[in-house]
N, C-alpha and C positions, 0 to 999 in steps of 0.2 A: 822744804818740799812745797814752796809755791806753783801751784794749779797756772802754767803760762798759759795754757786753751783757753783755762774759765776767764783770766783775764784779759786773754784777745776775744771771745766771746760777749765780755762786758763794753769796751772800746767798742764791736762793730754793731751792737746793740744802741750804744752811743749816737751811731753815727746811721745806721738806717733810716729811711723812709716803711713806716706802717704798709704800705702798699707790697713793702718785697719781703716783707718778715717771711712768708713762705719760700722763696729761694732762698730767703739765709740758713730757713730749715735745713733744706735740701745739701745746702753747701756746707752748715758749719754743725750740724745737729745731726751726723748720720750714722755716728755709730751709740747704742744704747750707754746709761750711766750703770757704773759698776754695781756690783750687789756689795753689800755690807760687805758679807763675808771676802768677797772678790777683793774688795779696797783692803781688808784687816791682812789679809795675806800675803797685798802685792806690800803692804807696809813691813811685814813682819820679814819677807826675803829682803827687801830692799836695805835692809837696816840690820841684817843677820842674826835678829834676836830669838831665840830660844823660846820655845811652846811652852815648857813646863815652867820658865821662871814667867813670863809673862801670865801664865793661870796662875801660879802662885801667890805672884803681889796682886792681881786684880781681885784677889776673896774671893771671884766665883766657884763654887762646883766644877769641877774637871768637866762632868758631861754637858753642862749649862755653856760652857765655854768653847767646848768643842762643837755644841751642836750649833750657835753662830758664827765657828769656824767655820765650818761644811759648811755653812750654807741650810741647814736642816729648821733654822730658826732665824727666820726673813724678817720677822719685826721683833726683834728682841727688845727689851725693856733698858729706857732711855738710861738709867743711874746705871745699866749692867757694862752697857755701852760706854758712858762716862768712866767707869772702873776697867773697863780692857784702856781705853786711849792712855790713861792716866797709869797703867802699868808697863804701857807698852812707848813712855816718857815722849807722848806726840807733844806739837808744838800746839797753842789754840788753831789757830789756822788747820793743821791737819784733822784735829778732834773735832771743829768744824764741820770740818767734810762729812767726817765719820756720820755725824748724828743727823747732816744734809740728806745723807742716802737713807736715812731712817726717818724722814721726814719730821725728823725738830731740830731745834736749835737752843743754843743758849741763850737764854734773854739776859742782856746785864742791866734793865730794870726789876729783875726778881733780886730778891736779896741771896737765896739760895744760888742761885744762878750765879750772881756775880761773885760771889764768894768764890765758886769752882772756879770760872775763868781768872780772879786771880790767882788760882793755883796753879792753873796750866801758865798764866804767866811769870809767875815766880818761878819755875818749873818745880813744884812741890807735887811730887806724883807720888808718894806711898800714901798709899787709902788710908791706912792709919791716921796719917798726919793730917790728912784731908777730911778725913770724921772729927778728929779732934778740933779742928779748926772751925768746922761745921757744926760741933757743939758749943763753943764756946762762946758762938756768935747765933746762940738759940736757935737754931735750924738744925731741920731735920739729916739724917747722913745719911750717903749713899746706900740705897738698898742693894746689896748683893748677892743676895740669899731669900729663896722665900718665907713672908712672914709666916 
């Protein structure tokens, strides 16, 4: 599910002059960026996966899960986030996105960090196997539950 807009958006970004950044606006910046829940949803029809096995393998709380479903919870907590993408088997490029609309990203100079993204690149997606991996390698594991 590569984003072909962000990456024509990147090329015409390339290739502008500073002076017309405001009609690029105008032209290629006109409809709003999805909400979390909007992106988790349009992922979840697109790819015809199941609500209840997706909260299932993500460890969260049904209502915690639900309520960044709806939409009811706009900044949800980055590891809860990391635990939907990761049950719901995205690529990194999509889990990406995911945490773009949540204003963080993965850093692969944290060690914790990088650890996850080699999960998503292995595609090692049960949380399980992902804490485990996460311990083993002295880091902390996904928070999916409040302490």
């Amino acid at each position: 599910m590569i984003d072909e807009k962000a990456l024509d958006i990147y090329d015409k970004l390339n290739c502008i002059k500073k002076e017309r950044f405001g009609d690029f606006c105008k032209e290629s910046l006109s409809s709003p960026l999805p909400t979390i829940s909007e992106y988790l949803y349009s992922y979840i029809i697109s790819h015809k996966l199941s609500l209840a096995e997706i909260i299932k393998n993500s460890g969260l709380s049904k209502d915690y899960a639900y309520a960044i479903l709806n939409g009811n919870r706009t900044n949800p907590a980055r590891d809860r986030v990391i635990a939907l993408c990761l049950s719901m088997n995205m690529s990194l490029y999509e889990a990406s996105v995911a945490l773009a609309l949540c204003k963080t990203i993965l850093y692969p100079y944290d060690k914790r960090d990088a650890a996850i993204i080699l999960c998503f690149s292995q595609k090692i997606y049960d949380i399980d196997t992902v804490n485990l991996f996460l311990i083993e390698n002295g880091l902390p594991v996904l928070e999916t539950t409040k302490s």
